[in-house]
Structures are given as structure tokens and as C-alpha cells.
mmCIF file of the N, C-alpha and C atoms, coordinates in Angstrom:
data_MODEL
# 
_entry.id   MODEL 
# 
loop_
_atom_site.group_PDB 
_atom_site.id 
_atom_site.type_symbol 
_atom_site.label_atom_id 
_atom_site.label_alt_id 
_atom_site.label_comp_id 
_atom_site.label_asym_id 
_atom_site.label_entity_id 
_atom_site.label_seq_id 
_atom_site.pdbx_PDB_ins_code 
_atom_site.Cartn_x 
_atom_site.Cartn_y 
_atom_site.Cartn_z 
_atom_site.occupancy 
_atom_site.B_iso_or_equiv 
_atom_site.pdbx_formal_charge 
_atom_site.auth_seq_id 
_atom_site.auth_comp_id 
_atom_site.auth_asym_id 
_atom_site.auth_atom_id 
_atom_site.pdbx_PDB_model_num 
ATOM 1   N N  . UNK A 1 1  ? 0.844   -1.193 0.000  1.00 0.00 ? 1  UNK A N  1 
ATOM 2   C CA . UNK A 1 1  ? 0.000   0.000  0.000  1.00 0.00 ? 1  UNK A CA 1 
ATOM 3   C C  . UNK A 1 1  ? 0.878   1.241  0.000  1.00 0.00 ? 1  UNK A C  1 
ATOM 4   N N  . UNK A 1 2  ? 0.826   2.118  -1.369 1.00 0.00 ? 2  UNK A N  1 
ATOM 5   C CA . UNK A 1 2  ? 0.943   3.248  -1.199 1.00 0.00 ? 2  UNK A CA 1 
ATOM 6   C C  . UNK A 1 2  ? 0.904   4.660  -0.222 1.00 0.00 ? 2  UNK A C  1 
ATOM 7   N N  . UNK A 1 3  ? 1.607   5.278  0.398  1.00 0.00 ? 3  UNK A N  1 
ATOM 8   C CA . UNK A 1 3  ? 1.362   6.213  0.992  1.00 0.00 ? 3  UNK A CA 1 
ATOM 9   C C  . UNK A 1 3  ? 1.864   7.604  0.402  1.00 0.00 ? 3  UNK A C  1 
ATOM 10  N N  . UNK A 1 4  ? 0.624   8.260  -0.679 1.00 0.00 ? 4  UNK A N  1 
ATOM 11  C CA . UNK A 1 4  ? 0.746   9.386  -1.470 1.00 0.00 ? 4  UNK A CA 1 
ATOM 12  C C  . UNK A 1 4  ? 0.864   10.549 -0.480 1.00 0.00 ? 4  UNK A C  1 
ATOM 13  N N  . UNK A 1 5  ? -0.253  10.256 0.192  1.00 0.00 ? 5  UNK A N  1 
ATOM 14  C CA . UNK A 1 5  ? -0.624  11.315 1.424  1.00 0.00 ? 5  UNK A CA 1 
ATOM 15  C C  . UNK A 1 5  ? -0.015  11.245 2.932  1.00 0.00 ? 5  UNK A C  1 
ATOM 16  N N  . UNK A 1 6  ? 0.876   12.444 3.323  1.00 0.00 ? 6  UNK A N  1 
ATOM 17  C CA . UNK A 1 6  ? 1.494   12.553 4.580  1.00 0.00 ? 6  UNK A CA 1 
ATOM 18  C C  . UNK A 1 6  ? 0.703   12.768 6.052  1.00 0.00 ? 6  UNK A C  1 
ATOM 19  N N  . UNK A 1 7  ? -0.034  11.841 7.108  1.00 0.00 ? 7  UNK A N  1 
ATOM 20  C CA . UNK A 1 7  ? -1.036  12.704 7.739  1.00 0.00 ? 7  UNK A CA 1 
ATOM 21  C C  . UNK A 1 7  ? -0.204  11.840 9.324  1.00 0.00 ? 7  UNK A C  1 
ATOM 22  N N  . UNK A 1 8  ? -0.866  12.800 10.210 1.00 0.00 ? 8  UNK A N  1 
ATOM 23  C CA . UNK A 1 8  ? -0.749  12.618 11.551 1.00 0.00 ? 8  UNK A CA 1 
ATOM 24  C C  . UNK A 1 8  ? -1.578  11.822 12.267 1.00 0.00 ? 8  UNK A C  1 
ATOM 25  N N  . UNK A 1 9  ? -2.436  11.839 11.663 1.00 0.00 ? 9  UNK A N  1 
ATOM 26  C CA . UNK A 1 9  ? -3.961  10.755 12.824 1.00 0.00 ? 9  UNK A CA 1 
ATOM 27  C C  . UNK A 1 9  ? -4.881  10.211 11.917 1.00 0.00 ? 9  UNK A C  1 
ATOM 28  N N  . UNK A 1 10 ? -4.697  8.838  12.135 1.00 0.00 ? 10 UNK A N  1 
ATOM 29  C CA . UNK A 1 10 ? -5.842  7.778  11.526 1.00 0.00 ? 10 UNK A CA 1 
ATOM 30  C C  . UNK A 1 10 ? -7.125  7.732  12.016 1.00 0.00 ? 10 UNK A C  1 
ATOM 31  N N  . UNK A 1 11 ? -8.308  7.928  11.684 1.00 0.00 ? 11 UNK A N  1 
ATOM 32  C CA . UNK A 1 11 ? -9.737  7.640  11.984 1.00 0.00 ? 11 UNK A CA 1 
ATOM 33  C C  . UNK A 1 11 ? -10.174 6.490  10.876 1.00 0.00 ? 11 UNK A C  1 
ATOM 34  N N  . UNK A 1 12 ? -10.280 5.303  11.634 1.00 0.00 ? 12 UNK A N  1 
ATOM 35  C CA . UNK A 1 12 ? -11.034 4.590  10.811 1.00 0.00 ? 12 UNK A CA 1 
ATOM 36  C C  . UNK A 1 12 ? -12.375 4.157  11.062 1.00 0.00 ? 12 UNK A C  1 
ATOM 37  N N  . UNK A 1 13 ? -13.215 4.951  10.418 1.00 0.00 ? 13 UNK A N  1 
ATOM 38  C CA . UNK A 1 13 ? -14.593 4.647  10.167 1.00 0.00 ? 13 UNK A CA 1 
ATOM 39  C C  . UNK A 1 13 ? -15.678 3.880  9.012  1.00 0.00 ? 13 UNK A C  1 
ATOM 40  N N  . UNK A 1 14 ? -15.197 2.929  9.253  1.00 0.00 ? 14 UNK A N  1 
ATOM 41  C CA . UNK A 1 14 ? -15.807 1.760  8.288  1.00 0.00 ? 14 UNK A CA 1 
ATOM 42  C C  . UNK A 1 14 ? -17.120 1.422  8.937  1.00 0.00 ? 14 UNK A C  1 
ATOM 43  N N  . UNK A 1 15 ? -18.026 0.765  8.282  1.00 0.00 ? 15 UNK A N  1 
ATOM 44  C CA . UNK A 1 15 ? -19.128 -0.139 9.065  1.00 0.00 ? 15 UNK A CA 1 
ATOM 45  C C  . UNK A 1 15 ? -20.307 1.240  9.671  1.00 0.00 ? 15 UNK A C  1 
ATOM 46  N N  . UNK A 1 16 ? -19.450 2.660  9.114  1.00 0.00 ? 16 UNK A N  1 
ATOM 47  C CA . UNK A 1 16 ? -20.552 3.932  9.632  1.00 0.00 ? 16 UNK A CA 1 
ATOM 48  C C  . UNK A 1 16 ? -21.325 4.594  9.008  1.00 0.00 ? 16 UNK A C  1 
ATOM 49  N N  . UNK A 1 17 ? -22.252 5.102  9.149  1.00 0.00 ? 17 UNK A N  1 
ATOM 50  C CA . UNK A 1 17 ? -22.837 5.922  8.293  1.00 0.00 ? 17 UNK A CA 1 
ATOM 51  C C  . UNK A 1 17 ? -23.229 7.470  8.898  1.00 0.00 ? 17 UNK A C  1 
ATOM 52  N N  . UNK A 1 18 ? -23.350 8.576  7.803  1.00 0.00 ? 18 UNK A N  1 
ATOM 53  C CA . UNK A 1 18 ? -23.546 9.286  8.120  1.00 0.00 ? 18 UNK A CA 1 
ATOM 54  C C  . UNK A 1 18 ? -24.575 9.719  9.314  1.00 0.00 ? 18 UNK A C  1 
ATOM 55  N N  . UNK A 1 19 ? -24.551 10.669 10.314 1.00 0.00 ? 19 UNK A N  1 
ATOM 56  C CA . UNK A 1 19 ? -23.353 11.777 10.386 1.00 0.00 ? 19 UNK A CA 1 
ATOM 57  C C  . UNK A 1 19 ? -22.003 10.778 11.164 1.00 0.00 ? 19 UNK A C  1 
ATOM 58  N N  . UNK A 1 20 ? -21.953 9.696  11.736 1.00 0.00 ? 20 UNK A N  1 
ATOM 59  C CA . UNK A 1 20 ? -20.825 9.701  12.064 1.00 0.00 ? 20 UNK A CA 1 
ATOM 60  C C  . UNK A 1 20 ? -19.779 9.671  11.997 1.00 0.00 ? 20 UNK A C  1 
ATOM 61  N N  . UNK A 1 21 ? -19.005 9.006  10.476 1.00 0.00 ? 21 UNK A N  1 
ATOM 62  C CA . UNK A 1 21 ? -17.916 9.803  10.040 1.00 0.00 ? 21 UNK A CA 1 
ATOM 63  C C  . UNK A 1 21 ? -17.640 11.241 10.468 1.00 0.00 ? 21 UNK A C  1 
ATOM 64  N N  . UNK A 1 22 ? -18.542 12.274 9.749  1.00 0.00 ? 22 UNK A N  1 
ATOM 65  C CA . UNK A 1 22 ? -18.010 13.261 9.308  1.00 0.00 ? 22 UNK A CA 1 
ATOM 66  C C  . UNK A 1 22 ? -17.813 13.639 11.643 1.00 0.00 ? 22 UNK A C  1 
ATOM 67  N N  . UNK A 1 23 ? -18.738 13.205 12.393 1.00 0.00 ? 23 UNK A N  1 
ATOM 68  C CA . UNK A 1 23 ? -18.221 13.432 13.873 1.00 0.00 ? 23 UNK A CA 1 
ATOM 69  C C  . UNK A 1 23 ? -16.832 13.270 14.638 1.00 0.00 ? 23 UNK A C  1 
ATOM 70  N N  . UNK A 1 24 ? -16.575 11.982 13.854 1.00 0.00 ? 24 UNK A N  1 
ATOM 71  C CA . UNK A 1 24 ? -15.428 11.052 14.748 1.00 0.00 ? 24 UNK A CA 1 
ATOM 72  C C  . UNK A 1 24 ? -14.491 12.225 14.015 1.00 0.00 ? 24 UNK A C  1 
ATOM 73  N N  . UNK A 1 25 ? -14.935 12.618 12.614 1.00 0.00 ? 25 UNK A N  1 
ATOM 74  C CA . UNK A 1 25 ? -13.241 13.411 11.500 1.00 0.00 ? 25 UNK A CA 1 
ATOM 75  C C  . UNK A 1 25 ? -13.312 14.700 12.880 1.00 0.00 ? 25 UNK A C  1 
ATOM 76  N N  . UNK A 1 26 ? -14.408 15.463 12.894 1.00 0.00 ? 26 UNK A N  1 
ATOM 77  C CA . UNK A 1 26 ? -14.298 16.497 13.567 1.00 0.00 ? 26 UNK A CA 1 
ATOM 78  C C  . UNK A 1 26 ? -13.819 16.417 15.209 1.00 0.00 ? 26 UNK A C  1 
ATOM 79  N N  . UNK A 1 27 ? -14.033 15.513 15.597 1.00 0.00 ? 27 UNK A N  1 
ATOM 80  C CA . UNK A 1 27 ? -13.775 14.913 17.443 1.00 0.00 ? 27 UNK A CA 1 
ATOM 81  C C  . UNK A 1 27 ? -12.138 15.085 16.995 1.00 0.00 ? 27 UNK A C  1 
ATOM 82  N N  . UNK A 1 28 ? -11.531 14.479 15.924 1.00 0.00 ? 28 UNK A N  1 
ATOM 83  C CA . UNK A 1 28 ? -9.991  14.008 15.624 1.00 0.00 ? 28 UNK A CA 1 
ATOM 84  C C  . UNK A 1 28 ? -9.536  15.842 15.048 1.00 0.00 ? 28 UNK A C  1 
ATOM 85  N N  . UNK A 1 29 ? -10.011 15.963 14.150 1.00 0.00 ? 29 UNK A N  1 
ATOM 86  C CA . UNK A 1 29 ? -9.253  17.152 13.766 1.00 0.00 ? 29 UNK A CA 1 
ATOM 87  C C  . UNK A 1 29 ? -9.152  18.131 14.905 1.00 0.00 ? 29 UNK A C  1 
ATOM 88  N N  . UNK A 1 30 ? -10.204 18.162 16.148 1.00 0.00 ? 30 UNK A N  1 
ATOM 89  C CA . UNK A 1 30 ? -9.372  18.989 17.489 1.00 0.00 ? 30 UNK A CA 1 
ATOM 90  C C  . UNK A 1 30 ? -8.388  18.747 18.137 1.00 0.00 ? 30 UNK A C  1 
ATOM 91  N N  . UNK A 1 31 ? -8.199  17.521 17.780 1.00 0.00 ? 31 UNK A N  1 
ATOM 92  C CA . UNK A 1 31 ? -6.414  17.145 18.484 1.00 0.00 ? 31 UNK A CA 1 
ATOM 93  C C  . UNK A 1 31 ? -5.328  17.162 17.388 1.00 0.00 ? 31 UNK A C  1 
ATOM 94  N N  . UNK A 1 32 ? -5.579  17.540 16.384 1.00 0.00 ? 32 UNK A N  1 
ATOM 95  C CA . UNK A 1 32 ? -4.367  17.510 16.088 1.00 0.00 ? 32 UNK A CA 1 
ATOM 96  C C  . UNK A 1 32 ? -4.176  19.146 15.571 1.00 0.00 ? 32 UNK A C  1 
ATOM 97  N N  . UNK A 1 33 ? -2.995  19.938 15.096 1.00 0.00 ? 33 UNK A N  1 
ATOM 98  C CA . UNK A 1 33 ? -2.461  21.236 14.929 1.00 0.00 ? 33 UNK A CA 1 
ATOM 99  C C  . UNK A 1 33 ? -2.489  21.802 13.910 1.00 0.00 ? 33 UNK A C  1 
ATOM 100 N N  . UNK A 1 34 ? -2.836  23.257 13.361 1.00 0.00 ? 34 UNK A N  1 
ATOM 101 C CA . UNK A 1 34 ? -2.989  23.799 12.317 1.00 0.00 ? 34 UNK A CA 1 
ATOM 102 C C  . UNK A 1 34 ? -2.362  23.286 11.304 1.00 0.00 ? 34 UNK A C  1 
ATOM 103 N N  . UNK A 1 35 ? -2.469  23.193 10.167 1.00 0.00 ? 35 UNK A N  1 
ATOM 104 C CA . UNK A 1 35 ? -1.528  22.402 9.213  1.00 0.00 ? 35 UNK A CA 1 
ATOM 105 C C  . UNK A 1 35 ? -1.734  20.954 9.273  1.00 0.00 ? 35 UNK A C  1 
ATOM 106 N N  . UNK A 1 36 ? -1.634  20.219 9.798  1.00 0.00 ? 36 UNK A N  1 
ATOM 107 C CA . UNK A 1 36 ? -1.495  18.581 10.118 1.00 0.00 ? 36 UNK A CA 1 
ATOM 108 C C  . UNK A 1 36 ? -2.809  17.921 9.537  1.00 0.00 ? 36 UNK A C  1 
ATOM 109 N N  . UNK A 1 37 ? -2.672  17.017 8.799  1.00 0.00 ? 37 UNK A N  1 
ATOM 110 C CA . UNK A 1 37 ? -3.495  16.181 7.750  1.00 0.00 ? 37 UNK A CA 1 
ATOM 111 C C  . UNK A 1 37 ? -3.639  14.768 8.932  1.00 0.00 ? 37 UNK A C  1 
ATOM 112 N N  . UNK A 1 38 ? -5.340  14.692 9.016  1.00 0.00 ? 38 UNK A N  1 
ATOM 113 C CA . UNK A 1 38 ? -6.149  13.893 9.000  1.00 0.00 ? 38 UNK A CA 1 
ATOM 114 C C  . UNK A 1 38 ? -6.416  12.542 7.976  1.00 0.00 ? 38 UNK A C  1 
ATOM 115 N N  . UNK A 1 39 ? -6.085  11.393 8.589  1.00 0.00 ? 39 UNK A N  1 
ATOM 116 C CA . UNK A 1 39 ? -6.808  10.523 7.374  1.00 0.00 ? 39 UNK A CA 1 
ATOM 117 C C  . UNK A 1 39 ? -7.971  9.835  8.028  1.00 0.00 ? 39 UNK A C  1 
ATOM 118 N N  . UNK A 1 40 ? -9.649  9.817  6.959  1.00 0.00 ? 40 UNK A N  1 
ATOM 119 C CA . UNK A 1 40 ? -10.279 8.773  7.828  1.00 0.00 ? 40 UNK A CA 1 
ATOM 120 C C  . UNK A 1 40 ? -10.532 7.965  6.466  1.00 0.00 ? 40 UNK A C  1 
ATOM 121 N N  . UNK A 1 41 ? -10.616 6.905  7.173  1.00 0.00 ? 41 UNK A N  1 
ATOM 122 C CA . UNK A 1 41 ? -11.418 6.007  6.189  1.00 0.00 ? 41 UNK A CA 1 
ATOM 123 C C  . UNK A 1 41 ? -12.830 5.541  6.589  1.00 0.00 ? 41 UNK A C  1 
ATOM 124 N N  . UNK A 1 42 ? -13.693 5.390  5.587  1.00 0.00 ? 42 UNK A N  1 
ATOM 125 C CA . UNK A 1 42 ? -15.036 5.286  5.756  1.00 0.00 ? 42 UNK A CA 1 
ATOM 126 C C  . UNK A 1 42 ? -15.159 4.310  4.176  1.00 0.00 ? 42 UNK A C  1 
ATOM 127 N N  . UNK A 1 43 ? -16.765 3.748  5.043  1.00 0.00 ? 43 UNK A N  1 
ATOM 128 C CA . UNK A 1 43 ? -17.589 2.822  3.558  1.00 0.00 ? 43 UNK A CA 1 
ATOM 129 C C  . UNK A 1 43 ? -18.587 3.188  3.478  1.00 0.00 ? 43 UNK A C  1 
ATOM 130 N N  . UNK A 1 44 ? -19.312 4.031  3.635  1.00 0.00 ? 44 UNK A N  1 
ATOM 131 C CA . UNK A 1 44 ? -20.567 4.926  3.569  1.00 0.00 ? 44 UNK A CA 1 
ATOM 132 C C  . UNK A 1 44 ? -20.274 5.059  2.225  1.00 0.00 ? 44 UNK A C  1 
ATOM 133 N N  . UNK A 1 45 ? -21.169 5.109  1.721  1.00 0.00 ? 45 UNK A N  1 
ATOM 134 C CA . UNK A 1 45 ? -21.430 5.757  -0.104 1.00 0.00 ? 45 UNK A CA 1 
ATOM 135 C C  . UNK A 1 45 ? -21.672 6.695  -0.028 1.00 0.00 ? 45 UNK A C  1 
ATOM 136 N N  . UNK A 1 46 ? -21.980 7.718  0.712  1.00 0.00 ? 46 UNK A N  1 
ATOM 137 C CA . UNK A 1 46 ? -22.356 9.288  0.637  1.00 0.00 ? 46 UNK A CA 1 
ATOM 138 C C  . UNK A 1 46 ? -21.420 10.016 1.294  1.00 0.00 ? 46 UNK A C  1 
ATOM 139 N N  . UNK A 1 47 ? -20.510 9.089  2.060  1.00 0.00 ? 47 UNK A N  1 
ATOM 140 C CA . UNK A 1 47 ? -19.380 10.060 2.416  1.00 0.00 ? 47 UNK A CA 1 
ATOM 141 C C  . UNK A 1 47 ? -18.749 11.027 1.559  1.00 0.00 ? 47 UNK A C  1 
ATOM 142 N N  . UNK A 1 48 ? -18.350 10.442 0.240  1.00 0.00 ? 48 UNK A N  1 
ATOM 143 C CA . UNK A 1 48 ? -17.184 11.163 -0.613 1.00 0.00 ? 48 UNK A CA 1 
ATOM 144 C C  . UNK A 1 48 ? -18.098 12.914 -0.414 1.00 0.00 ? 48 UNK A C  1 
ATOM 145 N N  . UNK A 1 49 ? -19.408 12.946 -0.739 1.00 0.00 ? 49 UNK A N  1 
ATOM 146 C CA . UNK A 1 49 ? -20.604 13.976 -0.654 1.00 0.00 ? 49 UNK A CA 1 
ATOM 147 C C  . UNK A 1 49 ? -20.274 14.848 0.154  1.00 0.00 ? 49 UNK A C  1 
ATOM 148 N N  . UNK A 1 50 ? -20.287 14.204 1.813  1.00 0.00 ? 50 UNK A N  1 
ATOM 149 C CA . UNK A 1 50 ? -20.732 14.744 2.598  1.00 0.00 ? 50 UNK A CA 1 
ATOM 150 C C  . UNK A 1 50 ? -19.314 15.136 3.149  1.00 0.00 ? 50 UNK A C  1 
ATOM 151 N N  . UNK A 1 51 ? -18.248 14.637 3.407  1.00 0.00 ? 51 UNK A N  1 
ATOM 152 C CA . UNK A 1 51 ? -16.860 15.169 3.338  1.00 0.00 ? 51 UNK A CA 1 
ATOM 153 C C  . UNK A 1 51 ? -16.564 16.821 2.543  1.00 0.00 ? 51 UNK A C  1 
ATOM 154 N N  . UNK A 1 52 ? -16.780 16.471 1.209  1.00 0.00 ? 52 UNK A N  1 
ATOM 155 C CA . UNK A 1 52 ? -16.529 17.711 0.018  1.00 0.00 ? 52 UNK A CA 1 
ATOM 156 C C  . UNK A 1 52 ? -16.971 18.587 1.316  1.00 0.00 ? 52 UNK A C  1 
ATOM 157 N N  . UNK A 1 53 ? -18.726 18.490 1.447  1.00 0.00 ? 53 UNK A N  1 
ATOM 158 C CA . UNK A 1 53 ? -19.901 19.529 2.074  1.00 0.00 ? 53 UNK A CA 1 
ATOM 159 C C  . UNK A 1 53 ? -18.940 19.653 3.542  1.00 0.00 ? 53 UNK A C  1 
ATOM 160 N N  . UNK A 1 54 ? -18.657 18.877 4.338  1.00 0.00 ? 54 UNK A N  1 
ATOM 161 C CA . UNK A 1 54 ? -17.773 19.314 5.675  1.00 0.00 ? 54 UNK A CA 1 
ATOM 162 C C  . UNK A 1 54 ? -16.604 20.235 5.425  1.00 0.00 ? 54 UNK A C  1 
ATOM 163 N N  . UNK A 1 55 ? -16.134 19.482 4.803  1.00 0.00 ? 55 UNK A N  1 
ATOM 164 C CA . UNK A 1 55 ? -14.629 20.639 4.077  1.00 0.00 ? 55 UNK A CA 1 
ATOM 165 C C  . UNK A 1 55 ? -15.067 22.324 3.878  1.00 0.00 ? 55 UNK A C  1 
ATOM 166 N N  . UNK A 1 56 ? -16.211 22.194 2.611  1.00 0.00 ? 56 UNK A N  1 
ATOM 167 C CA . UNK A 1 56 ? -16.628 24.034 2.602  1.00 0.00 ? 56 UNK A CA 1 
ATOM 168 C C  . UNK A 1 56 ? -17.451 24.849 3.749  1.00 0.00 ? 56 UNK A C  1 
ATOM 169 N N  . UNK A 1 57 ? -17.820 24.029 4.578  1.00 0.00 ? 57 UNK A N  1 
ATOM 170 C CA . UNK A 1 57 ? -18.155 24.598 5.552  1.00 0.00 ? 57 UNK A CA 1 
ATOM 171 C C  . UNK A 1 57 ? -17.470 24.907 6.181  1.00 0.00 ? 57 UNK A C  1 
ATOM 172 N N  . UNK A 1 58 ? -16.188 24.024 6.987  1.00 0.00 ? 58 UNK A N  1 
ATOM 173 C CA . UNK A 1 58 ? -15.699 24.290 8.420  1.00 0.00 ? 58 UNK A CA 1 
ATOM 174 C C  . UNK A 1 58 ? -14.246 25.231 7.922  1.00 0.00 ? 58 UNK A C  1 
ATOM 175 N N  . UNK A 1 59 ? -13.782 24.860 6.535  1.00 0.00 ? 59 UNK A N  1 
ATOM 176 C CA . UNK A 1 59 ? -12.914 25.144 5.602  1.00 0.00 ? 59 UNK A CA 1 
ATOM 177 C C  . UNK A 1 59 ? -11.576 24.802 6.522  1.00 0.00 ? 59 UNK A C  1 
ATOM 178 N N  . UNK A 1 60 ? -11.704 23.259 6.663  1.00 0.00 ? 60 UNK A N  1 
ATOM 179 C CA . UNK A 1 60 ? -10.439 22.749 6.827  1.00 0.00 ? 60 UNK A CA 1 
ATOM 180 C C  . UNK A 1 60 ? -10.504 21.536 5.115  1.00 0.00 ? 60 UNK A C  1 
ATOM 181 N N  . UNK A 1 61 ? -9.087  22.306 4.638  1.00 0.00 ? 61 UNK A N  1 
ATOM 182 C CA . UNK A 1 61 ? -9.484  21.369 3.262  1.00 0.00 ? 61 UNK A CA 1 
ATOM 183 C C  . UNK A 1 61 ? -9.178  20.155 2.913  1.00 0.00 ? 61 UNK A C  1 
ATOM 184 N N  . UNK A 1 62 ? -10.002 19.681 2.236  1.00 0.00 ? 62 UNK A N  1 
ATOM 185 C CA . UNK A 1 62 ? -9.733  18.161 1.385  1.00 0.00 ? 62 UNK A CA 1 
ATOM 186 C C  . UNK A 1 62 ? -8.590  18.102 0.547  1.00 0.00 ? 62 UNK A C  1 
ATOM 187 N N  . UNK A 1 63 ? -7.586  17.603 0.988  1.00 0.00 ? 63 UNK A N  1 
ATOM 188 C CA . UNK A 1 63 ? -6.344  17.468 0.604  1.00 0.00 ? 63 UNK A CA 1 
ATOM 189 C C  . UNK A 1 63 ? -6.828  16.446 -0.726 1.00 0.00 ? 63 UNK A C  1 
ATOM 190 N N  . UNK A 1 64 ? -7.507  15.348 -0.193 1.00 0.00 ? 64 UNK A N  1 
ATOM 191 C CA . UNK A 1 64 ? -7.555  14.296 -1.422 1.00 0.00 ? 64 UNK A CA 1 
ATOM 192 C C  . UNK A 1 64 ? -8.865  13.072 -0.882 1.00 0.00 ? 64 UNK A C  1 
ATOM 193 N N  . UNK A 1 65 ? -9.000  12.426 -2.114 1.00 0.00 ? 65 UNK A N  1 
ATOM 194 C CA . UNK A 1 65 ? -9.935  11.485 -1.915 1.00 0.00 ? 65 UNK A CA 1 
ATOM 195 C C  . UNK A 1 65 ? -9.933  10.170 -2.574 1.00 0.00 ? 65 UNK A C  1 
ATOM 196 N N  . UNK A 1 66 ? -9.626  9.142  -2.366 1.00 0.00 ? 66 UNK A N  1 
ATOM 197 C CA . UNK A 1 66 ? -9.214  7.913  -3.121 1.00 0.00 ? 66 UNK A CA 1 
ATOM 198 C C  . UNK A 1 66 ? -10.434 6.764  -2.703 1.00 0.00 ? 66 UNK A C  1 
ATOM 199 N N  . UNK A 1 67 ? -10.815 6.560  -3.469 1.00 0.00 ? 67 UNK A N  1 
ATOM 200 C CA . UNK A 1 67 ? -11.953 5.032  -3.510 1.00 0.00 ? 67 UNK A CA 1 
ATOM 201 C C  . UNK A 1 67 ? -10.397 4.040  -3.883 1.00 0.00 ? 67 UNK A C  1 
ATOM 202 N N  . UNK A 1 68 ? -10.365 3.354  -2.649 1.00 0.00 ? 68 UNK A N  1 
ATOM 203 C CA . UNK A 1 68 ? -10.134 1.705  -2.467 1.00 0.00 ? 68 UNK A CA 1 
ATOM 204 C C  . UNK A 1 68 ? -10.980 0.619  -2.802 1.00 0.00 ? 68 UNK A C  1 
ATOM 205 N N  . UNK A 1 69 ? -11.744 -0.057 -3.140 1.00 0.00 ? 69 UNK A N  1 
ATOM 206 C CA . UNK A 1 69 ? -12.315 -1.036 -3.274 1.00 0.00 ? 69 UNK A CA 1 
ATOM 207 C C  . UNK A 1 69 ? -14.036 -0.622 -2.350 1.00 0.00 ? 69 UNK A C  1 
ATOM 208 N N  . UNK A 1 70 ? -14.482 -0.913 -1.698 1.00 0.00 ? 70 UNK A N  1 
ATOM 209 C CA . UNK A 1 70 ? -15.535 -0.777 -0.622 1.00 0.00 ? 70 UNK A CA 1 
ATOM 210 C C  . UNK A 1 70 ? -15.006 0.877  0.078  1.00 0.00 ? 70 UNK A C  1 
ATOM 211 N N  . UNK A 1 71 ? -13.831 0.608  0.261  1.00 0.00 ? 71 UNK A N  1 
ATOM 212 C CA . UNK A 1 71 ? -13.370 1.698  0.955  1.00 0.00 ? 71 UNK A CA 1 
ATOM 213 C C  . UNK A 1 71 ? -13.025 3.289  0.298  1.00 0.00 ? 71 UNK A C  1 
ATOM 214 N N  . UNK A 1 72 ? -13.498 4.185  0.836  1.00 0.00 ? 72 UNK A N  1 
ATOM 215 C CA . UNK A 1 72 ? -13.179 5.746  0.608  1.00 0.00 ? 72 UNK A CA 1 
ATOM 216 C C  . UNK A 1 72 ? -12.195 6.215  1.806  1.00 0.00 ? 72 UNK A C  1 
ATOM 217 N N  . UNK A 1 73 ? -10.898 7.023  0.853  1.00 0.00 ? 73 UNK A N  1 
ATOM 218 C CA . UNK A 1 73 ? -9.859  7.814  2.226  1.00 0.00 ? 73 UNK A CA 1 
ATOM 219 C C  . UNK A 1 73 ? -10.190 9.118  2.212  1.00 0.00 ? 73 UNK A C  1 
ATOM 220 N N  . UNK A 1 74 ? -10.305 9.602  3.166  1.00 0.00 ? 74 UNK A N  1 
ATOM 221 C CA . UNK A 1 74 ? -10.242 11.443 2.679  1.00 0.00 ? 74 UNK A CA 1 
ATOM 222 C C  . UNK A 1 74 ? -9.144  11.727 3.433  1.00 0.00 ? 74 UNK A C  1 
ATOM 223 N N  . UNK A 1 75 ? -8.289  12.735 2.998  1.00 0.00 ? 75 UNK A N  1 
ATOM 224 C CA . UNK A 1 75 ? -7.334  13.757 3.687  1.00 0.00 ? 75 UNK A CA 1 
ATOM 225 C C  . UNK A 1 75 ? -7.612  14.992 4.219  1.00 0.00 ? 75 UNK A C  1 
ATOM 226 N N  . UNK A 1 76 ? -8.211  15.590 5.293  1.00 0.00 ? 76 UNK A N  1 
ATOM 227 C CA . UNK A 1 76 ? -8.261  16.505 5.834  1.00 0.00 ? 76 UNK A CA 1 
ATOM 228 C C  . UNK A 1 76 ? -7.000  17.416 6.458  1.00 0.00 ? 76 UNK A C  1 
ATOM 229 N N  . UNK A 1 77 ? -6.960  18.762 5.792  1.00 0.00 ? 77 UNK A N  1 
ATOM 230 C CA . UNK A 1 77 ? -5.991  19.223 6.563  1.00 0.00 ? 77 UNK A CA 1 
ATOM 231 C C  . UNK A 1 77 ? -7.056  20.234 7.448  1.00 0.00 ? 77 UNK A C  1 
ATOM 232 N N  . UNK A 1 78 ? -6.092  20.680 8.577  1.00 0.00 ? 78 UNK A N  1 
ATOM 233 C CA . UNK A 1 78 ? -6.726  21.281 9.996  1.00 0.00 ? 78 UNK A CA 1 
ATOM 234 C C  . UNK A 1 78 ? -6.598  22.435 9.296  1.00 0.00 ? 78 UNK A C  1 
ATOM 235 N N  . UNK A 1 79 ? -7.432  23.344 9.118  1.00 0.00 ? 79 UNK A N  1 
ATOM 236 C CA . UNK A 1 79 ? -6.956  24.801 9.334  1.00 0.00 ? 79 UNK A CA 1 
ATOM 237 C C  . UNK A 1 79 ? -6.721  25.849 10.269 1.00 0.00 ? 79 UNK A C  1 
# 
């Protein structure tokens, strides 16, 4: 497995569905420091959606987004 993306804290949220991804990303992105990239993984099908929609709101940005198989990564950086 590739590691394109540089991040500080793993959230893995598989087996969830919305809102709780986008909770557990936000519970995690308060611990970690301006700058510092978030990875979660999730299998929700509406995540990739609802991520983009978290990102322009809170405007910590989506570094990136990769479909794995079942699985979606997003990269959050903290702003």
C-alpha cells in the first residue's frame, strides 16, 4: 500500500454511516495542529458527498480522496 498522502492521525470509520464519520473526522481534527493532515477512512457511499460539504463549511481542506475497493480515504488538513 501506497502512501501518497502525509497525515498525523488515523480515523477509521468503516461499518458507519452518516453523520458519524463526518463526527469522529471532527472529534480528531481537534487534536491535532494547524496544518497537520487527517486521514479517515469510511464505507458509507455518501461520504465522498458529505466530506466535500464538511470541508466548505468548516474550511479545513480536502487534501484528497481515493476510492479503495468498498473503501473511501479522505485527507483533511486542519486549518
Amino acid at each position: 500500500m501506497s502512501e501518497k498522502h502525509s497525515y498525523v492521525l488515523e480515523v477509521d470509520a468503516s461499518g458507519l454511516v452518516c453523520p458519524l464519520p463526518i463526527l469522529k473526522a471532527k472529534k480528531a481534527l481537534s487534536t491535532i495542529e494547524s496544518g497537520q493532515v487527517l486521514k479517515v477512512i469510511t464505507t458509507d457511499k455518501n461520504a465522498i458527498k458529505d466530506f466535500q460539504a464538511f470541508s466548505a463549511q468548516t474550511k479545513n481542506e480536502l487534501v484528497a480522496q481515493e476510492v479503495l475497493g468498498a473503501s473511501t480515504v479522505h485527507y483533511l488538513k486542519r486549518r
